[in-house]
N, C-alpha and C positions, 0 to 999 in steps of 0.2 A: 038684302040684295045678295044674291050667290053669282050675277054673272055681270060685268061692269063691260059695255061698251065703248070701245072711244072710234067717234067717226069723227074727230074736227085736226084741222090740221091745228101744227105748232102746240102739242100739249105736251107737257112735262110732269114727269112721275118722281115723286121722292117720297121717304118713308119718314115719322117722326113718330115716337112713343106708341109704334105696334101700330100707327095709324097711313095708311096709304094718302098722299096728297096729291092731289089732282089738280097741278095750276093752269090756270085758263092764260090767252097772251088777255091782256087788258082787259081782263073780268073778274080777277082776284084767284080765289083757288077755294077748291072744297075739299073735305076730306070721311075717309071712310074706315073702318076698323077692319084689320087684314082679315082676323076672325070670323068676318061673315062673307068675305068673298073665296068667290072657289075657281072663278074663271074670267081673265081678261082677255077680249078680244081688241086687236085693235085695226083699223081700216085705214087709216092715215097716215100724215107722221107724227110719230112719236119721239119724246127726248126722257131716258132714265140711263139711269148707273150702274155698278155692279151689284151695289147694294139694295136696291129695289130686287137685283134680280137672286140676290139671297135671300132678302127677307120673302120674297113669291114663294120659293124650293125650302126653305123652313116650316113655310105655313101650307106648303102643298098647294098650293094656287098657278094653275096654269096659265101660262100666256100664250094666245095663238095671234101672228101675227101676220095679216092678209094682203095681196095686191089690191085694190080701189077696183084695178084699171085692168085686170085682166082676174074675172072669176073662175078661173081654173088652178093657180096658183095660192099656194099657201107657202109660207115659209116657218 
């Protein structure tokens, strides 16, 4: 997987042994190796730290992060 979408509200991003974690609210959390991704976009809200956003800028993995509610805005 080189591009990981997140379109659901309330997920939260944390890194553990070079592995990106994806927690769901009340559905557990899945996780992915930083290694094979190259691009997060995300649509919703999102909750991560500084440290996600080093270990992204270490492994060169983009984060774009978009309006839902107005498709002409990117931030």
């Amino acid at each position: 997987m080189e591009t990981l979408f997140i379109d659901r509200k309330s997920i939260k991003l944390s890194v553990e042994n070079s592995r990106l974690m994806v927690h769901y609210p009340s559905q557990g959390r899945n996780s992915l190796p930083l290694t094979n991704l190259k691009t997060i976009i995300a649509s919703s809200g999102l909750e991560l730290d500084t440290t996600v956003l080093r270990m992204l800028n270490k492994h060169h993995i983009n984060l774009v992060v978009t309006n839902s509610k107005d498709s002409n805005a990117i931030a």
